[in-house]
C-alpha positions as CSV (number, residue, x, y, z in Angstrom):
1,X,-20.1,18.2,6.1
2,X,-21.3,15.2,8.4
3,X,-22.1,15.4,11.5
4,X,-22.0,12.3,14.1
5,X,-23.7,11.7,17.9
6,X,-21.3,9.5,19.7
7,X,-22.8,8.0,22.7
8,X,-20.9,7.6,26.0
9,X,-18.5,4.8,26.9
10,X,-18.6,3.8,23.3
11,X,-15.8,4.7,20.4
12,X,-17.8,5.7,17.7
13,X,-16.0,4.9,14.2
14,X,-16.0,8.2,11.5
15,X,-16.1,7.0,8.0
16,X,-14.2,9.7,5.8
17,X,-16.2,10.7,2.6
18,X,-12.5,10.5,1.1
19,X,-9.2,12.3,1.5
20,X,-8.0,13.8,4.7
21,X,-10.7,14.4,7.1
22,X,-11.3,17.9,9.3
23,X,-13.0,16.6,12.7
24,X,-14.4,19.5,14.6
25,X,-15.6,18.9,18.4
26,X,-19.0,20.8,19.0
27,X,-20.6,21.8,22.4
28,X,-18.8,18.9,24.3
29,X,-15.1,17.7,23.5
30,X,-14.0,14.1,22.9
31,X,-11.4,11.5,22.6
32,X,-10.2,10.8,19.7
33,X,-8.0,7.1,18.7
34,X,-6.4,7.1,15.9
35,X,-4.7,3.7,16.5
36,X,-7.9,1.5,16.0
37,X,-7.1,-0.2,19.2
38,X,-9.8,1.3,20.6
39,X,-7.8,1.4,24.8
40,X,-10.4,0.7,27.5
41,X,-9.3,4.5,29.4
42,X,-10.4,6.4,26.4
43,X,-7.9,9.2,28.2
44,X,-5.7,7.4,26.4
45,X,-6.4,9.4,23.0
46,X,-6.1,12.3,21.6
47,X,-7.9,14.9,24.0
48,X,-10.2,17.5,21.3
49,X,-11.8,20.2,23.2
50,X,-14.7,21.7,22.3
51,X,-14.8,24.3,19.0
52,X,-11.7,23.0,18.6
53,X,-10.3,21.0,15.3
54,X,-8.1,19.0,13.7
55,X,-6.8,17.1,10.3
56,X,-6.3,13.3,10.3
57,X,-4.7,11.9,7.2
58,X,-6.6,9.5,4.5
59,X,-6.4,6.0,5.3
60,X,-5.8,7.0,9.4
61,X,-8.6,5.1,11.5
62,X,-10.7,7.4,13.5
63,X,-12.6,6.2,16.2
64,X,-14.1,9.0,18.9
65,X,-15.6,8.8,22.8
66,X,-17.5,11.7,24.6
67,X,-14.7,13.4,27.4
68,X,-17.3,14.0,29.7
69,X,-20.4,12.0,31.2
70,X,-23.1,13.4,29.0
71,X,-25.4,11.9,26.6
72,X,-23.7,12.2,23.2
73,X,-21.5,14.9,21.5
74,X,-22.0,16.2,18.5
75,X,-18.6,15.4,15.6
76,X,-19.0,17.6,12.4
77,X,-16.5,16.3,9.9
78,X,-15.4,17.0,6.2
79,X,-13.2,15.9,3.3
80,X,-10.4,19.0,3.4
């Protein structure tokens, strides 16, 4: 497992060890683009609460942003 501190106002890349990847939210929940546009109103991704999850595809960018005004969250993340 890796784990990531995104700061805020910035979308943070995850680089996949390989395969699909399991992004968990700790603590704090976060945005999550999966476009690689990277939108200016990060509200505009996926919303990921905290202790919640999810499984993005190989090959999918993944890019996340804090959802609230703190100083980082926390992203653990593993090959599934």
């Amino acid at each position: 497992m890796s784990v990531i501190q995104a700061p805020v106002g910035v979308w943070t890349e995850i680089i996949p060890a390989g395969g699909d990847t399991l992004l968990e939210a700790r603590g704090i929940g976060f945005y999550v683009d999966t476009t690689g546009l990277n939108p200016s109103n990060p509200a505009e991704g996926y919303a990921l609460a905290s202790n919640q999850s999810m499984v993005i595809k190989e090959g999918v960018p993944i890019f996340i942003q804090p959802a609230q005004p703190v100083r980082a969250v926390t992203a653990a993340y593993n090959p599934v």
